[in-house]
Backbone as a ProteinNet text record, in pm:
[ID]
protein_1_A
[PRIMARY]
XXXXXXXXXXXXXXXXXXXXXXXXXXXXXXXXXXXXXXXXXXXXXXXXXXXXXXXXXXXXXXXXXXXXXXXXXXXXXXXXXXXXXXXXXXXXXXXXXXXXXXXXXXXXXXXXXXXXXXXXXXXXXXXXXXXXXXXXXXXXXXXXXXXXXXXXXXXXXXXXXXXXXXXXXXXXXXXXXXXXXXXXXXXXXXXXXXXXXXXXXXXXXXXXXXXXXXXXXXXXXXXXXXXXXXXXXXXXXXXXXXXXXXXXXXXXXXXXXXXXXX
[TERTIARY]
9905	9909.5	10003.9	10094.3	10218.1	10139.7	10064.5	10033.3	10127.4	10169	10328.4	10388	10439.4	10498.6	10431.7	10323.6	10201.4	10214.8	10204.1	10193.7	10310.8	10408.2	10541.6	10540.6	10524.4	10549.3	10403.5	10297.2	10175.6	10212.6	10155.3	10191.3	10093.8	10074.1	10038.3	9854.6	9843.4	9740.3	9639.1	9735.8	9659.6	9598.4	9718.1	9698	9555.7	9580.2	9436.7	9267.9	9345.5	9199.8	9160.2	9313.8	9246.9	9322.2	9315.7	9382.4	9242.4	9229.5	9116.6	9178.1	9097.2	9159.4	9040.1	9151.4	9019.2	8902.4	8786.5	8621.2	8636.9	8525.7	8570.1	8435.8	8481.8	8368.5	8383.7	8315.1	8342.5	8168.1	8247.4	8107.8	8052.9	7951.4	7879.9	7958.7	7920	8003	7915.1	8058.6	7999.2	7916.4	7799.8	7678.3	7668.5	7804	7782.6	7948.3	7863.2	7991.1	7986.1	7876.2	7834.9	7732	7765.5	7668.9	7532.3	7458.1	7338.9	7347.6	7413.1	7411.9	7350.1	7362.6	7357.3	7205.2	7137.7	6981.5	6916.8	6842	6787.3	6917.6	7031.6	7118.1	7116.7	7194.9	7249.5	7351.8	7366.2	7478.1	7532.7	7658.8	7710.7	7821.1	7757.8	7788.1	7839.5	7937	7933.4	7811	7770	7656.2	7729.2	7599.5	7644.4	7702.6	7777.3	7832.1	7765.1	7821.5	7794.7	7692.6	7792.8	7785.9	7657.8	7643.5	7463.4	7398.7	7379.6	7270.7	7252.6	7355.2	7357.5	7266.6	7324.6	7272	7153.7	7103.2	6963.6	6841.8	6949.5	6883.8	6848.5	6958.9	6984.3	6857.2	6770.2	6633	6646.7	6535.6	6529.3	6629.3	6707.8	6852	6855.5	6890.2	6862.8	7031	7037.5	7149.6	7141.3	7283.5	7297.7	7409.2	7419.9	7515.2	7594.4	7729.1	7806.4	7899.9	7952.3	7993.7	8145.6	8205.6	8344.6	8312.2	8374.9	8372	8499.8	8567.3	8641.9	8527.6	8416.9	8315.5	8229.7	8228.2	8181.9	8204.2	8368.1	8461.9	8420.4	8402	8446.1	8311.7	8173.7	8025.4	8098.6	8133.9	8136.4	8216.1	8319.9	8383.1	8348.5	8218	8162.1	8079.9	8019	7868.4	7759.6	7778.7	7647.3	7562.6	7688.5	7605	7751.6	7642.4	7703.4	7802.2	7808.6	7866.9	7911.7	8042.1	8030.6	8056	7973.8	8034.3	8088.1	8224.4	8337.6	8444	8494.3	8598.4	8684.7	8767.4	8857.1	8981.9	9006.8	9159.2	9135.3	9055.3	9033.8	9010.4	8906.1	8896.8	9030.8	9139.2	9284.2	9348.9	9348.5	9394.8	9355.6	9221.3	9147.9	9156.6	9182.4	9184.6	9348.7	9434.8	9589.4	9599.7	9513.6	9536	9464.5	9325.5	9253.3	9264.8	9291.2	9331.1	9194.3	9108.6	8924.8	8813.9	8873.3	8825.7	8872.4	8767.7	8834.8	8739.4	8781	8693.6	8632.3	8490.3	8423.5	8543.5	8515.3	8597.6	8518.2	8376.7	8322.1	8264.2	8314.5	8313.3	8167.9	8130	8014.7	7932.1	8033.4	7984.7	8128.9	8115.4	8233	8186.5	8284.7	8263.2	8365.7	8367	8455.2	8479.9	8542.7	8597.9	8631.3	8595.5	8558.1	8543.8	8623.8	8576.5	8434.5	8389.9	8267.3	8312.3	8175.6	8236.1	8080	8077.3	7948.7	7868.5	7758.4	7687.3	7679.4	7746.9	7700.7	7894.3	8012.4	8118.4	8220.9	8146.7	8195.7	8352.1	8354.8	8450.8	8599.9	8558	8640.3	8649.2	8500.4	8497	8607.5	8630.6	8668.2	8848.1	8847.3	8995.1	9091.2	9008.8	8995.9	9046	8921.7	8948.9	9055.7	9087.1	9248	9330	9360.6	9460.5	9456	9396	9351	9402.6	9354.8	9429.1	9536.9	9609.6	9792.5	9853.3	9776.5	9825.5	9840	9719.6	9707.9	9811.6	9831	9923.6	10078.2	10076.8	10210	10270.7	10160.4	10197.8	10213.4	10185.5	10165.2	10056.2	9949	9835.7	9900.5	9904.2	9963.1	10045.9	10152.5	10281.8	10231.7	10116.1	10060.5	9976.9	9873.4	9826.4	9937.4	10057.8	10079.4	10164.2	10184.1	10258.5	10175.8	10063.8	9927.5	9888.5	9907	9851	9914.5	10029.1	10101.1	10179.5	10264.5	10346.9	10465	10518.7	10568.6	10556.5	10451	10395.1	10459.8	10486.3	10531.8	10704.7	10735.7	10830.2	10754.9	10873	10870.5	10694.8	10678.5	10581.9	10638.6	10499.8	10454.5	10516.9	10561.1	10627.2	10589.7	10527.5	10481.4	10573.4	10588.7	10674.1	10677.3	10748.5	10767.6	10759.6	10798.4	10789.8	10716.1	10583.1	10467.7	10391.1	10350.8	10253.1	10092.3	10076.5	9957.1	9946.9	9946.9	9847.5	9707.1	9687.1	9509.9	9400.4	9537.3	9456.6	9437	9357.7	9314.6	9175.8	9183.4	9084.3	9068.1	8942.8	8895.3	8872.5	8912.3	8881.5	8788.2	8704.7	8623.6	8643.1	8668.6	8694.3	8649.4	8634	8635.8	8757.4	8849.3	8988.1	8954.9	8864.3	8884.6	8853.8	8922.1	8903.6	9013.1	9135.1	9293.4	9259.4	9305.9	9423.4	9408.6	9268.3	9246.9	9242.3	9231.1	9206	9244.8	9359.9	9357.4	9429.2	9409	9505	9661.4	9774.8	9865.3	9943.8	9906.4	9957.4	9838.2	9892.5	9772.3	9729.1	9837.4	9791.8	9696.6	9582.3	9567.4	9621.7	9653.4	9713.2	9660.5	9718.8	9660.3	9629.3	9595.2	9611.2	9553.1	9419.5	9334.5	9367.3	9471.3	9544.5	9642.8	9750.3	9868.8	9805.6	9706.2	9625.3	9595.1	9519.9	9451.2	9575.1	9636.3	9766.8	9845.6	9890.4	9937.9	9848	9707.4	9623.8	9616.1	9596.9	9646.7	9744.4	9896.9	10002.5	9987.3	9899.2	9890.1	9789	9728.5	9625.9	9629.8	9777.7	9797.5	9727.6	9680.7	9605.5	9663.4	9663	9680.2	9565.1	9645.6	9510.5	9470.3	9364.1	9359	9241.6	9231.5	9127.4	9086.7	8940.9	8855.1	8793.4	8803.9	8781	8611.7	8535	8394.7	8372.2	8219.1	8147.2	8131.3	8141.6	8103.4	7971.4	7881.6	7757.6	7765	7840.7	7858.5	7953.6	7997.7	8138.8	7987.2	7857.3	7789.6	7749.8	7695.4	7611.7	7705.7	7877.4	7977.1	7992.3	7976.3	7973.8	7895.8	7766.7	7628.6	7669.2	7701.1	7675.9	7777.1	7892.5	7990.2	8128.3	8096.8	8147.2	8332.7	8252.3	8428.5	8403	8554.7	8521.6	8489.2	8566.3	8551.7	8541.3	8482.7	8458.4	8538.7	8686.9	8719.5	8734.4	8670.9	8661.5	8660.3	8693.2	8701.3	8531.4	8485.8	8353.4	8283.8	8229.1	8193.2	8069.3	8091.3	7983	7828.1	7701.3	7574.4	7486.4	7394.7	7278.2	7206.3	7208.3	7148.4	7244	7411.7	7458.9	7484.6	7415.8	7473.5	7353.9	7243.7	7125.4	7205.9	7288.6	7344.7	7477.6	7557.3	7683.7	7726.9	7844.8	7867.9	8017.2	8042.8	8158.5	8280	8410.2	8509.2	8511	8610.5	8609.4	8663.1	8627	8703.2	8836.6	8888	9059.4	9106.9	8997.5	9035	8934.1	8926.5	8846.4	8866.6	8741.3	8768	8677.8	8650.3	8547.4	8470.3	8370.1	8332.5	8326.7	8401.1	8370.5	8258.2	8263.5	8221.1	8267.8	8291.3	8395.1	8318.4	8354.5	8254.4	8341.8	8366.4	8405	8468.2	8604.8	8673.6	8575.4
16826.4	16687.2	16676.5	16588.8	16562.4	16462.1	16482	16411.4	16362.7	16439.1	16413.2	16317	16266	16218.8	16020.6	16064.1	15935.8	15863.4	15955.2	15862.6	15905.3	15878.4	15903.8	15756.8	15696.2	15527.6	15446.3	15537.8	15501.4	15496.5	15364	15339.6	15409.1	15437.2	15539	15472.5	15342.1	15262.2	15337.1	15304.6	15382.2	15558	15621.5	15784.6	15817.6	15727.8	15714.5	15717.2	15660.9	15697.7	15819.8	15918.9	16020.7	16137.4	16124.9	16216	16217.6	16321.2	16336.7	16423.5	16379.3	16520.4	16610	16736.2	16849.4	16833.7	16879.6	16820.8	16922.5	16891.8	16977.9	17083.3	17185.8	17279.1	17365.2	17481.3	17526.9	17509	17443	17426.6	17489.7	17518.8	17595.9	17660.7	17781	17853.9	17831.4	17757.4	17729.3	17802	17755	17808.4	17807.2	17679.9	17619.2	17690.4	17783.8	17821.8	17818.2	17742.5	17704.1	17579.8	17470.9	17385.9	17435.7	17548.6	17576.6	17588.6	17614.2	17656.8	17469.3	17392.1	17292.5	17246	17314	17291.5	17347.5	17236.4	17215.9	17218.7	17179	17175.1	17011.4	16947.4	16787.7	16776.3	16658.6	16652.6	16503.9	16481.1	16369.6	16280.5	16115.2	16071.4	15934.8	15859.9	15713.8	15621.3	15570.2	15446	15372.2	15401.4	15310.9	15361.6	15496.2	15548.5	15665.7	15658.2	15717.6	15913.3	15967.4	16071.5	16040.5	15930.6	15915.9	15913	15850.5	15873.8	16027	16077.1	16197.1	16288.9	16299	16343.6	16363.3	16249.4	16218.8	16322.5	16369.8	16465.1	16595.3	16665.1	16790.6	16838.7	16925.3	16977.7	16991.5	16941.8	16963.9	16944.4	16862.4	16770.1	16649.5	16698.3	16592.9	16501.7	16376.5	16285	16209.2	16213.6	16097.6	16023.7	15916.2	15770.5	15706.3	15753	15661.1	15526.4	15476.4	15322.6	15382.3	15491.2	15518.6	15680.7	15679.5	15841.8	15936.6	15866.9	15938.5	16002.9	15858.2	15958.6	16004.7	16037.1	16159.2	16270.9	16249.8	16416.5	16439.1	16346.8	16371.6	16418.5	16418.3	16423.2	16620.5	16637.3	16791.2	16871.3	16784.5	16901.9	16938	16830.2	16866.3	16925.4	16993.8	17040.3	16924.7	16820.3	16728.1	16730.1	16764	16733.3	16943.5	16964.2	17078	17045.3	16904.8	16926.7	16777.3	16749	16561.4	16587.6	16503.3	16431.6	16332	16356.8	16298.6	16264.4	16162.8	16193.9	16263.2	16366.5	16420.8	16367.1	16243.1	16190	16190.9	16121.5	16110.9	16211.8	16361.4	16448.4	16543.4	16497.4	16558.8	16468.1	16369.8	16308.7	16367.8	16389.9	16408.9	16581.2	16637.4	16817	16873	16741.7	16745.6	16739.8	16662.6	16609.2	16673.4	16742.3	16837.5	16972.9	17091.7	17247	17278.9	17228.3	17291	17315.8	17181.2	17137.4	17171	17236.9	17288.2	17230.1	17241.1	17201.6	17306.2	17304.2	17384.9	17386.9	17576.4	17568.6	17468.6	17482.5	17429.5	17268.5	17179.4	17024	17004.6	16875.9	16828.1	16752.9	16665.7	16544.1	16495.3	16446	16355.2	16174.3	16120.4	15950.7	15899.7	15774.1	15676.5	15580.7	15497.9	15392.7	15302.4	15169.2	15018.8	14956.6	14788.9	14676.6	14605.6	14595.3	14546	14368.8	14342.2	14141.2	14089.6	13968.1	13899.3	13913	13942.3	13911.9	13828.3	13686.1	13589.5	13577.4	13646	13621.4	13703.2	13715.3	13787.6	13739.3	13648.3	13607.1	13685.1	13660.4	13739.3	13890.5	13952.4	14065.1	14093.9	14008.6	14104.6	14059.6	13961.8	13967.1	14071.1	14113.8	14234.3	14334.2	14362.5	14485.5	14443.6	14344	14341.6	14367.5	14307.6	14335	14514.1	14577.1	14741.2	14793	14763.8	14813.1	14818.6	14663.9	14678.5	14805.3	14782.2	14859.2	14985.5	15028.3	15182.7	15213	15089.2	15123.6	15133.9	15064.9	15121.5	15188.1	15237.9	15357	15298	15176.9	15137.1	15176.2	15211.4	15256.4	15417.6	15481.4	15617.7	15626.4	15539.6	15501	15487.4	15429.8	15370.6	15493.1	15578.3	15659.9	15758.6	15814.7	15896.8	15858.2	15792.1	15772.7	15799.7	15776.4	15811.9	15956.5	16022	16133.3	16219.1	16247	16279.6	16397	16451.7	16565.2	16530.6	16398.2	16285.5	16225	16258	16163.1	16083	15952.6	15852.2	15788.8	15853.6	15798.6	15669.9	15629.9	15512.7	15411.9	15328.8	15240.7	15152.8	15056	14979.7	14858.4	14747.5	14605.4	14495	14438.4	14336.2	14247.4	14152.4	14056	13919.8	13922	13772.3	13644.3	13693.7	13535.9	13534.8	13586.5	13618.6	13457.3	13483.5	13346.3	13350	13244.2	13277.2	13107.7	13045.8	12925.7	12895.1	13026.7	13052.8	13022	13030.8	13020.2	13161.5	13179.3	13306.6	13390.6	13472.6	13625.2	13649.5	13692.8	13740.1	13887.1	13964.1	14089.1	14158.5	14221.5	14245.4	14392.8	14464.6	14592.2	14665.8	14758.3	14897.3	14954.2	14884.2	14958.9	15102.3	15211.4	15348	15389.5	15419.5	15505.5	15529.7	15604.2	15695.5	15736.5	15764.7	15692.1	15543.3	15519.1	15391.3	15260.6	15244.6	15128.7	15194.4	15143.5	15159.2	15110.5	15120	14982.5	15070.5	14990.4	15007.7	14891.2	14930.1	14822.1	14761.1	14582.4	14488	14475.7	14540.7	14516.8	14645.1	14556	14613.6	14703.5	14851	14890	15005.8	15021.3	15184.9	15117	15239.1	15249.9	15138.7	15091.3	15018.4	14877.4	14840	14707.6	14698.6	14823.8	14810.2	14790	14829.3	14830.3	14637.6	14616.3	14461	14374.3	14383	14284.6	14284.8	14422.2	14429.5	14373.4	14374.2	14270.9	14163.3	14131.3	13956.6	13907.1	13990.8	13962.5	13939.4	13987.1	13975.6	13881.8	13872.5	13708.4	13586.9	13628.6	13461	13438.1	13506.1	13535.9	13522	13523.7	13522	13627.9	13764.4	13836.4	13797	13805	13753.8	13915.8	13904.3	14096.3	14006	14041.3	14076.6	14196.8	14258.8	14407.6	14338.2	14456.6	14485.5	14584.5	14591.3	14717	14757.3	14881.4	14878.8	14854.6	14884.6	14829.3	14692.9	14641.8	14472.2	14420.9	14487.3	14486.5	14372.2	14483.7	14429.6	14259.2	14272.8	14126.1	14079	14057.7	13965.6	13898.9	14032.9	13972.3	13855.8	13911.2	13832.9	13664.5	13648.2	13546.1	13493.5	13528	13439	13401.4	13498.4	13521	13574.5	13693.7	13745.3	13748.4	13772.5	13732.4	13887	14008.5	14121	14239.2	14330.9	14405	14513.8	14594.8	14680	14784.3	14930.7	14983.3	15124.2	15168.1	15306.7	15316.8	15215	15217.8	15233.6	15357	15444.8	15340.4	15383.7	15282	15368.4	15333.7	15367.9	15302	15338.9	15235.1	15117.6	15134.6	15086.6	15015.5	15016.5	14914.9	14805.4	14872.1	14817.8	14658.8	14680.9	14569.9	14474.7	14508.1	14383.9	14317	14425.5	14358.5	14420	14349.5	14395.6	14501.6	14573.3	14688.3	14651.2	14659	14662.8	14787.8	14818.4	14969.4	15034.2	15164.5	15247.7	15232.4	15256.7	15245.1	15402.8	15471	15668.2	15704.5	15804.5	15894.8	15999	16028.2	16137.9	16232.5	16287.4	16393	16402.9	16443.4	16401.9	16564.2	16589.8	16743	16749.1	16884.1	16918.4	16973.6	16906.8	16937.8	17017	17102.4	17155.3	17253.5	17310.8	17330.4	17496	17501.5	17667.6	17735.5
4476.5	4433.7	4314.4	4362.9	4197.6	4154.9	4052.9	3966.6	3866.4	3830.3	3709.5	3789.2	3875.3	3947.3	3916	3973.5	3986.3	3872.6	3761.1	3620.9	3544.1	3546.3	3504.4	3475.9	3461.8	3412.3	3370.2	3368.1	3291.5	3142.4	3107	2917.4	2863.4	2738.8	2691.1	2683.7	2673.4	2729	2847.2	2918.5	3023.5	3076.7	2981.8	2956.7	2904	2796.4	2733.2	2803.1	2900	3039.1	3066.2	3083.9	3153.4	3058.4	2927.4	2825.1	2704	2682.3	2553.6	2437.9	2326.2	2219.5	2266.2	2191.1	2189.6	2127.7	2150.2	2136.1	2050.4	1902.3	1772.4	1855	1789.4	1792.3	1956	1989.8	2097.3	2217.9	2331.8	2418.1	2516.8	2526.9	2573	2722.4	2727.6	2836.4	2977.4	3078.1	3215.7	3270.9	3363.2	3435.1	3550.1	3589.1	3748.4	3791.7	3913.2	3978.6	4100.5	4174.2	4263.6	4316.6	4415.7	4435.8	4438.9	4448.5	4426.6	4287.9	4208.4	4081.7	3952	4095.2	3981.4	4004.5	4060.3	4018.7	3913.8	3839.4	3693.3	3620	3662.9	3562	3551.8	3400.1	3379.3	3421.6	3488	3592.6	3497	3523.8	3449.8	3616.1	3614	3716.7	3631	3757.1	3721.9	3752.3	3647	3680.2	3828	3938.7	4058.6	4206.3	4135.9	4272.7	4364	4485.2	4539.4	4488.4	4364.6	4285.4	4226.7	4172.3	4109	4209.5	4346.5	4442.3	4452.7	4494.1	4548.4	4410.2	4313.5	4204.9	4192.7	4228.5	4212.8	4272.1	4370.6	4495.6	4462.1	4371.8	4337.7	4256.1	4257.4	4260.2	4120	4033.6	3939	3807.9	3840.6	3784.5	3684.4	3577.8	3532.2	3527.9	3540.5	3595.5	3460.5	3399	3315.4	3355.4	3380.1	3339.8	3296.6	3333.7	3249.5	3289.1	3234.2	3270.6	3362.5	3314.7	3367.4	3342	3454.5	3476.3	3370.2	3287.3	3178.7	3048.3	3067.6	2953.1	3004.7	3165.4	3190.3	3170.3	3142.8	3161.6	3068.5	2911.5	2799.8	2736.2	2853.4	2793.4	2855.3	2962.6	3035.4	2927.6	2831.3	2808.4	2644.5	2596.6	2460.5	2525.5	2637.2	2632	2627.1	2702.7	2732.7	2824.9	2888	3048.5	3088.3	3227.2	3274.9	3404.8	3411.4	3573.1	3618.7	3647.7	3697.6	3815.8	3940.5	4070	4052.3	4107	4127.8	4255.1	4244.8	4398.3	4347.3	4484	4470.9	4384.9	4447.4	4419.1	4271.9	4249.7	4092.3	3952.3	4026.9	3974.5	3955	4040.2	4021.8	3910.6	3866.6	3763.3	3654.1	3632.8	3505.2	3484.7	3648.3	3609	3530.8	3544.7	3570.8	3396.6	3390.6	3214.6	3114.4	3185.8	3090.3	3122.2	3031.4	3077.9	3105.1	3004.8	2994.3	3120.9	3184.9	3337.2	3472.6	3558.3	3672	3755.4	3949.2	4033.2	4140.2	4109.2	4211.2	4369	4410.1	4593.7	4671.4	4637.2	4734.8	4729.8	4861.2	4854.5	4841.1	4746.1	4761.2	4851.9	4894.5	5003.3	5079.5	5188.8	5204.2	5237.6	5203.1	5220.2	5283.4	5312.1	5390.6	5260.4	5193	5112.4	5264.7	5199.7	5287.4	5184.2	5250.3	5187.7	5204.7	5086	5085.6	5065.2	5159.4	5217.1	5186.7	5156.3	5194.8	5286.9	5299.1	5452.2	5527	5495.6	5542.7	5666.4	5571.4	5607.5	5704.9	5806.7	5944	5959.2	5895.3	5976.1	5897.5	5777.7	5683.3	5698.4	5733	5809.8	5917	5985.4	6139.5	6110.9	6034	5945.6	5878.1	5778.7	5719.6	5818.7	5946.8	6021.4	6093.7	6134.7	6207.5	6131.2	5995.3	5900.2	5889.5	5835.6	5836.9	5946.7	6087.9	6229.6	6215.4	6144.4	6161.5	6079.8	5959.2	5853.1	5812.9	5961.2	6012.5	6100.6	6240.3	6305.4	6259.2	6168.4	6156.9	6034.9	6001.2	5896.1	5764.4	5711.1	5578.8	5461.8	5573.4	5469.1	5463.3	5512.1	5480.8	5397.4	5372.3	5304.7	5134.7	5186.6	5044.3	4959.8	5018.6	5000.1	4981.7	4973.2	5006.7	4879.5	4844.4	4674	4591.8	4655.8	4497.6	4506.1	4646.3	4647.1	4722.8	4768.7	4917.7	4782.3	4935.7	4878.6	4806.7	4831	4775.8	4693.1	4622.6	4537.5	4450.1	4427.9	4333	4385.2	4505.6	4547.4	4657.5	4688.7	4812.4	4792	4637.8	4594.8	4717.2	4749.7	4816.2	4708.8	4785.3	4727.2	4794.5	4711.1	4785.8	4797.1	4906.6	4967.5	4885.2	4826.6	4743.5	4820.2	4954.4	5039	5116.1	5084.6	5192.9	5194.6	5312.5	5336.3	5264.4	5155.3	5103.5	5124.8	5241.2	5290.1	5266.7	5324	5230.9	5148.2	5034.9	4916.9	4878	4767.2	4675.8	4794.6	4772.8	4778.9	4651.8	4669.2	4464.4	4547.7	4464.3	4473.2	4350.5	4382.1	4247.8	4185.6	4111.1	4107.4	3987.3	3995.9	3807.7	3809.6	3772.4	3738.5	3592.9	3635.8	3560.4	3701.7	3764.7	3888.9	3935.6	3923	3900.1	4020.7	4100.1	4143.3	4208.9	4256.1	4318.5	4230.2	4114.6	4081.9	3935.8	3805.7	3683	3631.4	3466.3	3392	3383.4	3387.8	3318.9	3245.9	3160	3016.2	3048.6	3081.4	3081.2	3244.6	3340.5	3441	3540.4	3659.3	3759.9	3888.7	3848.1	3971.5	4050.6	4137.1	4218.7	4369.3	4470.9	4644.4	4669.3	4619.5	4674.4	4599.3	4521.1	4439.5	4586.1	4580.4	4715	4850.8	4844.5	5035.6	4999.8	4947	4944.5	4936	4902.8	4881.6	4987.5	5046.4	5196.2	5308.6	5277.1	5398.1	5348	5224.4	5203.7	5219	5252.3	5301.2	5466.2	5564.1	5682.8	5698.1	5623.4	5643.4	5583.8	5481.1	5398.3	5306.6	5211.7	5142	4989.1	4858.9	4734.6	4655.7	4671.7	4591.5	4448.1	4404.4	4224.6	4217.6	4119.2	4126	3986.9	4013.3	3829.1	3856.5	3721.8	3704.7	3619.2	3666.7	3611.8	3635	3560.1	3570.1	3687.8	3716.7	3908.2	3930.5	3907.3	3934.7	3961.1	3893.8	3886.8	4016.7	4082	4211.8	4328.8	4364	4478	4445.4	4311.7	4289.4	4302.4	4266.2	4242	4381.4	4445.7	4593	4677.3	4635.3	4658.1	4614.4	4485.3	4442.9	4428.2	4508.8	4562.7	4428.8	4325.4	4204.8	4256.8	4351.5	4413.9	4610.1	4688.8	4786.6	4892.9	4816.3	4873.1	4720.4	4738.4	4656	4712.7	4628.1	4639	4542.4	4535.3	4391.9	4442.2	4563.5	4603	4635.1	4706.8	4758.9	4875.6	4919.9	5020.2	5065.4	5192	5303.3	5224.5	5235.7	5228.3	5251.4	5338.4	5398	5311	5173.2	5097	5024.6	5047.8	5025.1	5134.1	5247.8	5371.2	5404.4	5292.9	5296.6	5206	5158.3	5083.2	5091.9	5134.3	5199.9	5323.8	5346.1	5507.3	5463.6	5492.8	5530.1	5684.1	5543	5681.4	5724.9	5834.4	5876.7	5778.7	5772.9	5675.4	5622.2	5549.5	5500.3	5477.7	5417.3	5345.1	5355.1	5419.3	5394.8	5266.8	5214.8	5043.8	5070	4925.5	4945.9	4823.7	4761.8	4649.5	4592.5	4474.6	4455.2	4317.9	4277.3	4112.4	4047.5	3937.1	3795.4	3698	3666.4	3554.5	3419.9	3352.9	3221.3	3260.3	3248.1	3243	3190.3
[MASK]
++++++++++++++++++++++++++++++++++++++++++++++++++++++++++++++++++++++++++++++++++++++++++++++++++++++++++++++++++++++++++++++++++++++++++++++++++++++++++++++++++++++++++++++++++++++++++++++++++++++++++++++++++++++++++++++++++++++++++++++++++++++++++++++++++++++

């Protein structure tokens, strides 16, 4: 993964996400060198995702919480917590920028990322999945992914069409822009795969993307209560989000690994 590549034009704003100083003092020497290894250990997750359910599971574990998974890294690499679940794409940003931090060989989980829609709005649903079909068939979502994460990385950005049809009207998109490569600030703005994917299907449905960034926990209710119109935040299908909103088809498949301290 060229990471160097990816953020070669990140303002120093945004570095700040996934750049720490050194933590004073020296922290405790790693324990976890294996997914069995993280029972009765503290595990450090984002409030909301997928990584805290799972967490939850691990025998004798204690799970702490954080709002953005940067002060998760930053709880692993004082000695707070022994261990973060994380997505891949993302845990390569943060392993790229910290020497201290490395990632378990072995994968934790794997997930699907989908737009999360109202329950009530099928119709916007099966929109969505046509727009996604095109964007698969003809090699745009690959195109797009493959600047954030490809062997390529940071050549051939996605551009959105200045003379696109947005008849429509607005799409609210709801998001947690601290999630590198999918969703993060640079300077004042919203960018990353899942900013270029939504805008290329609001370009095929006439659409005007607008994005508000929140807490992720806060992405489902926004949905619910009609606050935003699709929730996109690098958010994996789960039965128990599936009682509250409806899921387009997949867009990426990831993998969720564990980060834990050189």
């Amino acid at each position: 993964m060229n990471m160097k590549k990816i953020f070669a034009g990140m303002t120093a704003l945004a570095l700040s996400v996934v750049m720490f100083a050194s933590c004073g003092g020296s922290a405790p020497e790693n324990t976890v060198h294996s997914i069995d290894d993280l029972n009765g250990k503290t595990i450090g997750v984002q409030l909301g995702t997928t990584g805290d359910t799972l967490a939850g599971d691990v025998e004798g574990a204690t799970v702490e919480r954080y709002n953005k998974y940067a002060d998760a890294v930053q709880a692993l690499k004082q000695g707070k917590v022994d261990a973060v679940i994380i997505d891949s794409d993302t845990a390569g940003v943060f392993v790229g920028k910290n020497e201290d931090v490395e990632l378990l060989s072995e994968g934790f989980a794997d997930e699907e990322y989908a737009v999360a829609i109202n329950k009530d709005n099928t119709a916007l649903q099966q929109e969505i999945n046509g727009a996604l079909k095109e964007l698969n068939d003809d090699g745009t979502l690959k195109s797009i992914k493959d600047y954030y994460d490809g062997e390529n990385a940071g050549e051939n950005k996605f551009t959105p069409d200045a003379n696109a049809d947005k008849s429509k009207g607005k799409l609210v998109m709801a998001t947690n822009a601290e999630f590198p490569p999918y969703e993060y600030m640079e300077g004042e703005n919203i960018v990353g795969f899942d900013v270029d994917m939504m805008t290329a299907v609001c370009e095929k449905l006439g659409y005007e993307l607008e994005i508000e960034n929140m807490q992720f926990d806060s992405v489902i209710p926004a949905i619910q209560s009609g606050k935003a119109d699709v929730g996109v935040a690098g958010m994996s299908v789960t039965p128990d989000r599936e009682k509250n909103v409806l899921f387009s088809d997949p867009y990426t498949t990831t993998h969720l690994v564990v980060m834990v301290r050189k």
